[in-house]
C-alpha angles and dihedrals in degrees: 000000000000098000101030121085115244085215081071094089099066080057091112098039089061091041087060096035089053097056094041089065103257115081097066077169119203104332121003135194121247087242087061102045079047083056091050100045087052102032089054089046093056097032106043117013114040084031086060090035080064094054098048091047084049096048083047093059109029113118123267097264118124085211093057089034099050100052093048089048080056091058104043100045084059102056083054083067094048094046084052089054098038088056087042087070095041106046096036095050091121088047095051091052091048093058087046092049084056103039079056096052117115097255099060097063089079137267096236143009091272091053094044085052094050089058093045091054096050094048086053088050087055096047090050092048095055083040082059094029097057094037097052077040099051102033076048087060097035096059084040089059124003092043095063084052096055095037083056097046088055111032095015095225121166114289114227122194100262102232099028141348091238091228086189093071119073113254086241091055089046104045082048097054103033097115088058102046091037087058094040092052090045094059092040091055092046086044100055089036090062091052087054098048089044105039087039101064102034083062089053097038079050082064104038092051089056093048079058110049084043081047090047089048085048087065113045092045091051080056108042104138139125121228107248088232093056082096142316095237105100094199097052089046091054096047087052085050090050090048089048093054092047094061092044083051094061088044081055092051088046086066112051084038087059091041084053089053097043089048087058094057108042096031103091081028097061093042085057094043099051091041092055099048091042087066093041100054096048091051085051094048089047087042095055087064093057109090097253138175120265092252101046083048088062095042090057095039091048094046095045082057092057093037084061103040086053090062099033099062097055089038090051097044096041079062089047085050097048094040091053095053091054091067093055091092088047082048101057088033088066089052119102102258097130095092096032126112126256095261090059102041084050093062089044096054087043096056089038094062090050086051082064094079109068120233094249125181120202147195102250082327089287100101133008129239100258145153068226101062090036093056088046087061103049084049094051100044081045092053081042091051093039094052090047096059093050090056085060097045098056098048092048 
């Protein structure tokens, strides 16, 4: 763990990214900004030009409306992302220059050990994460082949029906869209496997280096055996809090550059899947078909999940952070001299304020913003149904 970079774990995110066009990395070749500008045309937006012309056509039925709203909003979400990685390349660099600094490998074996097993937590979530995504796509796209070789059943494009085009022009063509269809969602679902978690390994890497601080300050002490010269055993102490001080610096440095990047990203996100989430909740009281019942239910659950992790790790972060001024309490400051027990209350007044990241600084990424979702699309879907029930 000492020699290696903890940027290193996002190894595989930027290899993907970078094949699917939009991670040119530090100095590309022309070939390959030739690669992106294509790749992204075809990709992204004609593929998205498809779908608005689709959404635009499609009859006016709230089963077949709902589903391609569904669709499109999500690919909102994607394009946020997607331009995410484009336009915050310097700030991206800039996080992985610090999670690579010297004071974020760890000051002791426990340290060291607290940032190997967050990296292993990380490895195992885009593990997860790429198998639910891919068995997802797989059964989106691969099961209705097989369904139709052996029981010869109707093929349907696997994303949307393309009600612009004729149904001459369509049958015709059908090899050519569903494969098209087939590489751009493969396409879009690796961007949100990938982009997905590197938002969330970003903060995971910060909870560990705040949990990693946790632990030396709890233990800032020096052995009485060090030396017997008081003086000399209070100015080690001082040097040691100092360090721990601009590790301290490195991190909110680090929080500063991740807040940047995330910041426009998680607004669209949580918006998105706000929105989402309230046209499947009105959808599942429309008498629908079983499969499109498991299509809505499935999809609620991702839509929640996408919001949840970094909900649920923007409350690790802060929480952890909290802990900080306990933290520096339980360390041994009683017998130290004024000059020490001044930068201690001074970092611990800066400890007070909480490191809180936030969607476009409007909301913060919370257990606490997550729940108020989830109130507000239930008072939307509740209001909904009384409004059928009284006109029925």
């Amino acid at each position: 763990m000492a020699t290696s970079k903890l940027s290193d774990c996002f190894k595989i995110n930027f290899i993907l990214l970078k094949f699917f066009g939009i991670w040119p990395g530090y100095n590309s070749a022309k070939y390959y900004k030739c690669y992106l500008v294509i790749f992204l045309l075809i990709n992204s937006f004609i593929y998205n030009t498809l779908l608005i012309l689709n959404l635009l056509f499609t009859p006016r039925k709230i089963d077949l409306i709902i589903r391609e709203v569904i669709f499109l909003f999500t690919e909102v979400a994607v394009g946020g992302k997607v331009f995410m990685i484009l336009l915050k390349r310097k700030e991206i660099f800039d996080a992985l220059y610090i999670l690579d600094c010297e004071a974020f490998k760890g000051e002791d074996d426990a340290s060291r050990q607290i940032l190997k097993r967050h990296v292993s937590k990380y490895k195992t979530y885009w593990k997860i994460y790429a198998i639910i995504s891919n068995f997802s796509y797989s059964s989106q796209v691969f099961l209705p082949i097989f369904v139709y070789l052996i029981f010869n059943t109707k093929m349907e494009l696997p994303i949307c029906k393309y009600y612009f085009l004729d149904d001459d022009v369509r049958r015709h063509y059908f090899i050519f869209w569903f494969v098209y269809q087939s590489v751009g969602m493969y396409g879009h679902m690796q961007y949100n496997v990938n982009i997905d978690t590197l938002i969330a390994g970003f903060l995971m890497m910060a909870i560990a280096q705040i949990e990693a601080l946790n632990n030396v300050l709890k233990h800032l002490k020096v052995a009485k055996n060090h030396t017997k010269d008081y003086k000399r055993r209070d100015t080690v102490q001082i040097m040691r809090l100092n360090h721990y001080l601009k590790h301290y610096e490195q991190i909110l440095k680090y929080c500063s550059a991740i807040q940047d990047i995330i910041g426009i990203t998680m607004f669209i996100q949580f918006g998105i899947a706000s929105v989402i989430i309230c046209v499947i909740l009105c959808g599942l009281l429309l008498p629908s078909s079983i499969e499109a019942m498991v299509f809505m239910v499935s999809y609620l659950f991702a839509m929640l999940l996408q919001i949840f992790v970094p909900a649920w790790l923007g409350t690790q972060l802060s929480h952890e952070s909290q802990g900080l001024i306990f933290a520096a309490y339980s360390s041994e400051w009683i017998p130290r001299s004024e000059r020490f027990k001044r930068s201690l209350n001074v970092f611990m007044e800066r400890a007070k304020r909480n490191i809180v990241l936030t969607g476009w600084r409007l909301f913060p990424l919370s257990l606490d913003t997550f729940t108020s979702i989830l109130k507000n699309a239930y008072s939307f879907f509740t209001l909904i149904r009384n409004v059928q029930d009284r006109e029925t």
